[in-house]
C-alpha positions in Angstrom: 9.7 54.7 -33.1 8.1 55.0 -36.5 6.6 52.1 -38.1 7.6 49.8 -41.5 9.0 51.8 -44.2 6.8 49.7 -46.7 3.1 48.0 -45.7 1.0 46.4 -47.6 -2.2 48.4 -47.3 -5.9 46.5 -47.7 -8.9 48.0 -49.0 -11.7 45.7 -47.7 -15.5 46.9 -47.6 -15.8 46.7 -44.6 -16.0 44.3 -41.4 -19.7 43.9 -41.4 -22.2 41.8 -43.2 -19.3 40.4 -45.6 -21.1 37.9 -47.0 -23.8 40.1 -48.2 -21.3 43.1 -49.1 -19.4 40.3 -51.0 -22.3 38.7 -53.3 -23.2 42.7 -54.1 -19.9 43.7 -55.3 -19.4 40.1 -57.1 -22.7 41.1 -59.1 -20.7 44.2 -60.2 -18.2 43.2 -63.2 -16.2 45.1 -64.9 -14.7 45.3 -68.1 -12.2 47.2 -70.2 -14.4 49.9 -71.2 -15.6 51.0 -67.8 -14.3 54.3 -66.4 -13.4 54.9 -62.9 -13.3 58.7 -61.6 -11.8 59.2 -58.8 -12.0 62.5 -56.4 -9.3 62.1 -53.5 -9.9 64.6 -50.5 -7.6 66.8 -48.7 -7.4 69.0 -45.8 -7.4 72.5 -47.5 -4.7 74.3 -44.3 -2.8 71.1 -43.7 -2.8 68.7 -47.1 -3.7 65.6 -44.8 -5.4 62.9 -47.1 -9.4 62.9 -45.9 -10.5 59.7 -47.9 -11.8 59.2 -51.5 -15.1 59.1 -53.7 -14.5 56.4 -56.2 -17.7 56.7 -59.1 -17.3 53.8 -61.6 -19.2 54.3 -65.0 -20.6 52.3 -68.3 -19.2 52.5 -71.5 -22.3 54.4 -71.9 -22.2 57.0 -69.4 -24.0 55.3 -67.1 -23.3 55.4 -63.2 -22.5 52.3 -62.3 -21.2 52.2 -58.3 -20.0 55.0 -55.8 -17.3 54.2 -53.3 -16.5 56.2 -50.6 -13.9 55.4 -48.2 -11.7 57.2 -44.9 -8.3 57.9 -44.7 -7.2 54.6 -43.7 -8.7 53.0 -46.9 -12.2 52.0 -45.0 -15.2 52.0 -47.2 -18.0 54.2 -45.4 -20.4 54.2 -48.1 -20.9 51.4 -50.8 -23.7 52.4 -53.6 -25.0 50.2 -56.3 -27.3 51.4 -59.1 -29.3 49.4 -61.2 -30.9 51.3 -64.7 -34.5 50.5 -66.7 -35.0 49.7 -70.0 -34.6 53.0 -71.5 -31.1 53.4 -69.3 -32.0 56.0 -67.2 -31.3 55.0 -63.1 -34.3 52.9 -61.6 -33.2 51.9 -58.2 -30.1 51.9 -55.7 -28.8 49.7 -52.7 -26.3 51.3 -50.5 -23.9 50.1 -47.5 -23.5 52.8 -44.7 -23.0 51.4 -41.5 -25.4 48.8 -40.9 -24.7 45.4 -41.6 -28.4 45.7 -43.8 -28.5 47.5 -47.3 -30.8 50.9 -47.4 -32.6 51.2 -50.8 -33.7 53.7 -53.4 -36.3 53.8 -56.1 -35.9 56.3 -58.9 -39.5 57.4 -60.7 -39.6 60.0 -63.2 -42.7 62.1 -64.8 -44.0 61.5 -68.3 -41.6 64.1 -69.8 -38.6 63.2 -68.1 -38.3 66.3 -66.5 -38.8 65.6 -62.5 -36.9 62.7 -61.2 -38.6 61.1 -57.5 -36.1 59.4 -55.2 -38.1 57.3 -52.6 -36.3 56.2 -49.7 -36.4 52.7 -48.1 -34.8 51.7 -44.2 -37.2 49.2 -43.6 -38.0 46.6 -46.5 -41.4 47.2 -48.2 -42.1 51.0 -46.0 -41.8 53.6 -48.1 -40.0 56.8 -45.8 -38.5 60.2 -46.6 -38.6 61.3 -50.5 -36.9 63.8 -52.7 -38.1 65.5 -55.7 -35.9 66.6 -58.0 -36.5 68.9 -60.9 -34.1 68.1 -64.2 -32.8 70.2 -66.9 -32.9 68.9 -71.0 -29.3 67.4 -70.0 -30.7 64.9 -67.1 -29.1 67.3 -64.5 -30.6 68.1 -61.3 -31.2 71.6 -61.1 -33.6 72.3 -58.1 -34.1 69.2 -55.5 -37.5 69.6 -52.2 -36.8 67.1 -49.4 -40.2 65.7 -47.8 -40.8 63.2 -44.5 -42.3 60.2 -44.8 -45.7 62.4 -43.8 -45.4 64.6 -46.7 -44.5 67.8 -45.0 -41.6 69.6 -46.8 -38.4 70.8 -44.5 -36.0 71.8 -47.2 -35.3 72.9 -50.4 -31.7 73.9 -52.7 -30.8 74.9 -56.1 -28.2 73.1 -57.7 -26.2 75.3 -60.0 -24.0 74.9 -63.1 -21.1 76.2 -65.2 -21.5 76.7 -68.6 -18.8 74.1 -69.3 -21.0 71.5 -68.0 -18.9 71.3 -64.4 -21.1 72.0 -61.2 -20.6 75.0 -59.5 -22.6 74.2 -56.3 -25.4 74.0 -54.4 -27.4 76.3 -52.1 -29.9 74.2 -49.0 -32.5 75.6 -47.4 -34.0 74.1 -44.6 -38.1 75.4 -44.2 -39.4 76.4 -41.6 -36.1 76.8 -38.9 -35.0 80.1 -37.4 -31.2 80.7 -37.5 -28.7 78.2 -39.3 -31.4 77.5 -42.2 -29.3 77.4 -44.9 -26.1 76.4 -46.4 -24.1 77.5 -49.8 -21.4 75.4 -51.6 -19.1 76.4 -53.9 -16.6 74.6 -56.3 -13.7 76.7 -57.4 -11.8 74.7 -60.0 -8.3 75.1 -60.3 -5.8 74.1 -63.5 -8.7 72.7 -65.2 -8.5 69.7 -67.5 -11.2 67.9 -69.6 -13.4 69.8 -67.0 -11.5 70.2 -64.0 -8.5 68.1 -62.4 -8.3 70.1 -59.2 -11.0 72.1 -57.0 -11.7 73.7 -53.7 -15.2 73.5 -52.1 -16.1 76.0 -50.0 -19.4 75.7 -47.4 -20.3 79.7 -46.7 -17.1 80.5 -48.2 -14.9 78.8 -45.7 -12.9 76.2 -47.6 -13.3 72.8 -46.5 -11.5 70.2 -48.8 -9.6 70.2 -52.1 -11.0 67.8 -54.3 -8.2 66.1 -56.4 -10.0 64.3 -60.0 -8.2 61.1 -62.0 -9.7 59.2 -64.5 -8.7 55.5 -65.2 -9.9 52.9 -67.0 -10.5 49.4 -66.2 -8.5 48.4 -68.2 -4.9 50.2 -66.9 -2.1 48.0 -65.7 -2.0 51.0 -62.6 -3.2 53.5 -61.1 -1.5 56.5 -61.2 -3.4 59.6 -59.5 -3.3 63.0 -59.5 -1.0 65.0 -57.6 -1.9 68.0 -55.3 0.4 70.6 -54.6 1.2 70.0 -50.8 -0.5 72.5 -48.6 -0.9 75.6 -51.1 -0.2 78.5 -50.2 1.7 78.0 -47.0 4.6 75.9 -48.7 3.1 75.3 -51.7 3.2 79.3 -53.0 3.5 78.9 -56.7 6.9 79.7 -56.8 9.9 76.4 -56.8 9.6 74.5 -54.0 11.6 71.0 -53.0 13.3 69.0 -50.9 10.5 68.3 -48.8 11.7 66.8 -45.5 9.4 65.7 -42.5 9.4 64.9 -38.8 8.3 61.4 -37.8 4.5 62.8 -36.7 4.6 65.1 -39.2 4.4 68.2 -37.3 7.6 69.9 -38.6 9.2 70.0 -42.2 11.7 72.0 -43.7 11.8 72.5 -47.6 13.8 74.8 -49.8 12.9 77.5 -52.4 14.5 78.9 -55.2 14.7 81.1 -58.5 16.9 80.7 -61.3 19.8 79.2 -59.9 19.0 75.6 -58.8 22.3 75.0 -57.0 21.0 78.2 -54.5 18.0 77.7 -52.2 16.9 79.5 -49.4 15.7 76.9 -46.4 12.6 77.1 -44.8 11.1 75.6 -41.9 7.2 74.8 -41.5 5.4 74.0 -38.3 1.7 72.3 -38.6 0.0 74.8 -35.7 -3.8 74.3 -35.2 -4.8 73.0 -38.0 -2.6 75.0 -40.4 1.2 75.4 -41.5 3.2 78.2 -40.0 6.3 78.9 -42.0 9.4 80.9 -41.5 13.0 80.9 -43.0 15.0 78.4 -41.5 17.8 79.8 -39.0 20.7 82.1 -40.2 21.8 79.9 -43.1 22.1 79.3 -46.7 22.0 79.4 -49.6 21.6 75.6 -49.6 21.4 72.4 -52.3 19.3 70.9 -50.7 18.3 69.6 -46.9 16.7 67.3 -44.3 15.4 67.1 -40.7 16.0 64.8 -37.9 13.0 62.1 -37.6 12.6 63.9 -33.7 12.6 67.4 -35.4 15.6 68.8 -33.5 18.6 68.4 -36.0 18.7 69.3 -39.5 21.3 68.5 -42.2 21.9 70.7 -45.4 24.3 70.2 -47.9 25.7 73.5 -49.5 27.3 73.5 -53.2 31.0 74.4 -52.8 33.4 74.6 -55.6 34.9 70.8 -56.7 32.3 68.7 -54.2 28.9 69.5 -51.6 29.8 69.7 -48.4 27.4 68.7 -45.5 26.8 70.5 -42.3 24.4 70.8 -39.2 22.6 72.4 -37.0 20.7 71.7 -33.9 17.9 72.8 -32.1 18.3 74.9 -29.0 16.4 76.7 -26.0 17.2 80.1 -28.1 16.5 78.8 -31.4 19.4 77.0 -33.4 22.9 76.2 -32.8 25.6 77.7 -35.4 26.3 75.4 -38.5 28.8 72.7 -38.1 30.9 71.9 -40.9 30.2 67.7 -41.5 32.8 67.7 -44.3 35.5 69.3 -42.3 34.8 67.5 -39.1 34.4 63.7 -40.1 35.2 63.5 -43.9 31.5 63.5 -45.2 30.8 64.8 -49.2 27.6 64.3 -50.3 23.9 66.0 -50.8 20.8 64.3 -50.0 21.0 63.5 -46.5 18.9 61.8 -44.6 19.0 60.7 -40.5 17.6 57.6 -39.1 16.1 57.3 -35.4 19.4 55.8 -34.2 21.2 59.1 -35.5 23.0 57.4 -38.6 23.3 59.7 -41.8 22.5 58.2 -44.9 23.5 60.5 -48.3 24.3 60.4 -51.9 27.8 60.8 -52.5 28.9 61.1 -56.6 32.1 60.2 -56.3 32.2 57.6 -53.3 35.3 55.1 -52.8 32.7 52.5 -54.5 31.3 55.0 -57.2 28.1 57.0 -57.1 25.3 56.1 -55.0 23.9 56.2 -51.4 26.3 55.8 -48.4 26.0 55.5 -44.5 27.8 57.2 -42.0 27.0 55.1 -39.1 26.6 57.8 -35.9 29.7 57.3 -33.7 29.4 59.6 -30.7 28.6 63.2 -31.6 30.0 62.6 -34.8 30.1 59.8 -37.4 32.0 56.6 -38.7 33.3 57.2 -42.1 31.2 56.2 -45.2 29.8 52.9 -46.7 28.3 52.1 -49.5 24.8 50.9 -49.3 23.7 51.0 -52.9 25.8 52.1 -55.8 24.7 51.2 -58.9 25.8 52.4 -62.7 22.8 54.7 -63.0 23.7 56.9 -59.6 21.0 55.8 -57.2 20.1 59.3 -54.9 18.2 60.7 -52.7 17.9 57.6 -50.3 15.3 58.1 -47.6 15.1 55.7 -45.1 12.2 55.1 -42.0 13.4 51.9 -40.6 16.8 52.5 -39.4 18.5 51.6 -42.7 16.7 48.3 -43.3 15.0 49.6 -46.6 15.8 52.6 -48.7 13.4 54.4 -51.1 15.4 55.8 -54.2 15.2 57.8 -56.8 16.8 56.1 -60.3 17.3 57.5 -63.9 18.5 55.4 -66.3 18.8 57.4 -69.1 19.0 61.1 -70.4 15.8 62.3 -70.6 14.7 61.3 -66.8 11.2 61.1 -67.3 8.8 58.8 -65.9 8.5 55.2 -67.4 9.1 51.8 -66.8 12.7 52.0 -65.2 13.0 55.6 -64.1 11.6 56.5 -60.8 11.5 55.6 -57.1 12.7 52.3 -56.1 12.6 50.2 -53.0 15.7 49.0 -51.8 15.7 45.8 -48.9 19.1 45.4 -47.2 18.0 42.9 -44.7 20.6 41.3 -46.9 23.5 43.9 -47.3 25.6 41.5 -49.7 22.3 41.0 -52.1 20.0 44.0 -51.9 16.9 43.4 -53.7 15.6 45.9 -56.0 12.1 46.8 -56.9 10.5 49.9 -58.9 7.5 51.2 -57.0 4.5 50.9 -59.5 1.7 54.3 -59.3 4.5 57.1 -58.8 5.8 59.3 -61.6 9.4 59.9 -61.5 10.3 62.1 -58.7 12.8 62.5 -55.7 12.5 63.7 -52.1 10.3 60.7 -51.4 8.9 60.6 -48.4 5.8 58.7 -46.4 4.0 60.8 -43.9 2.1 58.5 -41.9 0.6 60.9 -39.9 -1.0 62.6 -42.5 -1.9 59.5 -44.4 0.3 61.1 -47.7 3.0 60.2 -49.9 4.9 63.3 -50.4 7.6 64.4 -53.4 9.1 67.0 -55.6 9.5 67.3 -59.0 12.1 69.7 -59.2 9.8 72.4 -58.9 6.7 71.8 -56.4 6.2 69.7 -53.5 3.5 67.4 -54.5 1.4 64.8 -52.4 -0.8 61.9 -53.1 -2.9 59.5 -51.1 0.0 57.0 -49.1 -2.3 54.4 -49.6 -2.8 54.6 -53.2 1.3 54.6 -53.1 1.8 51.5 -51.5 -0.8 49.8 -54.1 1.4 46.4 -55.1 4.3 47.6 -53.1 
């Protein structure tokens, strides 16, 4: 049984030393000129969220704190810098897993042009060092690590694009036969005041695509980047939606289409060692658009007949899948947008319902279903209702005017019908407008469509003030 539709989702420091965590981060104030970058990390075969590295920054360009936390929102590393009188970074305390700070001291040459970070575990005892030579922009461009005895055991070059971006780093450990060095390498993708996307790559395997937002202090929200949802595999460049998962998120299904948006062709996507295997889904289509069964074994599709969209279904067998079954013939349903609950009811957006336009339930009676009720119909059309709690709360997609864009009223909504004759309405605050809606717990993302990609972005960043 899945969990809560809807959780509130707390990003504490951590559970130890929270007293001294506490007193640290109340030393750190903000104001409305600070910038926060933001680089949230993903899986580069599956799309799964694989935490964030929060940098926070002066008005001035200085770095001011780096946070880096899990998947579940945990911070792992907590890093506070303090700068000398001419600005440049003087010394650091930094959270890792002991309840106790570690510390850094930052020493440069008379020129400026070598930078010394001295290491501190124990209070007062100097330890390991690292000297790092700087370019005429304060850049590190070569770094040699040393042991608290002096002796050097690595070395790496830290290289550049000419648009200021970094385009790696290659270690070199001294001294250690096989394995002794390492090369990274960004490759940025639809770059934007620098880059917005990238893939790093560790010997030219990829190992996480690094997704950029800015934000100031200052914003009412926080509205992040999307990353197309496992590129390549579904994500292929062309138009993808209706994005459509399993409970554990092993198994979607999603359409694709070319210039006819009524005619997609279905697809199917299994997440198989690590990666996404995808194949077109049965003998069917073309379809509007389409949704799986929270256990993976049924699948719903509506198709775009002539006067209304009809529903239909098909089921998982031992030979593959059963042959469609007409929904619209069989019990009376018209709709698109279907979506099935763990108990089996069907939930769908019916345009011209006996109540007007806007989501409906057909409760499941047997191997078939009751007739329609309304759930939510509304003057603006509410669609695309997508349930996780057996009906008890709907997410919604809402367009309140012509242009459909995001803003304050379009968007996704969160529907409670714990009381069916008052439903409470709420607009979900750090989502753009999209449909398809969709939290995929097992992969720690909040997953859409914009018409024309399947898009993702961290789940707990979408449940901020939800």
């Amino acid at each position: 049984m899945r969990g809560i539709l809807l959780s509130a989702a707390g990003l504490l420091l951590c559970c130890v030393a929270p007293d001294l965590r506490a007193l640290v981060v109340e030393d750190f104030q903000l104001d409305s000129s600070t910038l926060e970058e933001r680089i949230d990390l993903y899986h580069p075969s599956t799309g799964a969220y694989l935490g964030s590295e929060r940098t926070w920054f002066g008005a001035d360009g200085r770095r001011l704190r780096l946070e880096v936390t899990d998947a579940q929102g945990a911070v792992t590393l907590l890093f506070i810098v303090r700068h000398d009188e001419r600005g440049r970074e003087s010394e650091a305390i930094y959270f890792e897993s002991d309840p106790e700070p570690d510390r850094e001291v930052f020493t440069y040459s008379d020129d400026g042009l070598r930078k010394t970070t001295t290491y501190y575990y124990d209070p007062g005892v100097a330890a390991d060092r690292t000297e790092s030579e700087l370019d005429g922009r304060g850049r590190e461009i070569r770094k040699q690590y040393f042991r608290a005895d002096g002796s050097q055991y690595g070395e790496e070059d830290v290289l550049w694009n000419a648009d200021g971006t970094q385009l790696g780093w290659d270690f070199r450990y001294l001294g250690r036969d096989g394995g002794a060095s390492f090369r990274f390498r960004y490759e940025a993708i639809d770059p934007r005041g620098g880059w917005s996307r990238r893939i790093r790559s560790r010997d030219g395997v990829p190992e996480r695509v690094e997704v950029r937002t800015r934000i100031t202090a200052s914003a009412e929200s926080i509205t992040v980047t999307p990353v197309p949802f496992a590129p390549d595999a579904v994500s292929s460049g062309r138009s993808e939606t209706s994005p459509s998962f399993s409970w554990d998120g092993t198994v979607m299904v999603f359409a694709r289409y070319g210039d006819d948006w009524e005619t997609k062709d279905p697809h199917i996507a299994y997440l198989e060692d690590g990666a996404w295997r995808v194949e077109r889904l049965a003998d069917i289509g073309p379809v509007y658009n389409l949704a799986i069964s929270p256990d993976g074994q049924t699948v719903i599709y509506a198709i775009a007949s002539v006067g209304a969209r009809t529903l239909h279904r098909i089921r998982r067998t031992a030979r593959g899948w059963s042959p469609p079954q007409d929904l619209t013939a069989a019990f009376g349903l018209v709709g698109a947008y279907p979506c099935l609950t763990d108990d089996g009811d069907l939930f769908l957006f019916s345009a011209e319902g006996a109540a007007g336009a806007g989501i409906y339930a057909a409760a499941r009676d047997g191997d078939g279903f009751a007739p329609p009720r309304p759930v939510f119909v509304r003057d603006d059309a509410p669609f695309d209702g997508y349930t996780a709690d057996d009906g008890r709360s709907l997410l919604v997609t809402r367009c309140f005017d012509e242009a459909c864009l995001s803003g304050p009223k379009n968007g996704i909504w969160e529907i409670s019908l714990d009381d069916p004759d008052d439903p409470k309405e709420r607009k979900l605050p750090n989502l753009p407008y999209a449909w398809g809606a969709q939290p995929v717990e097992s992969l720690g993302l909040f997953v859409f469509t914009d018409g024309e990609d399947i898009l993702a972005i961290p789940l707990l960043v979408a449940r901020l003030n939800w």
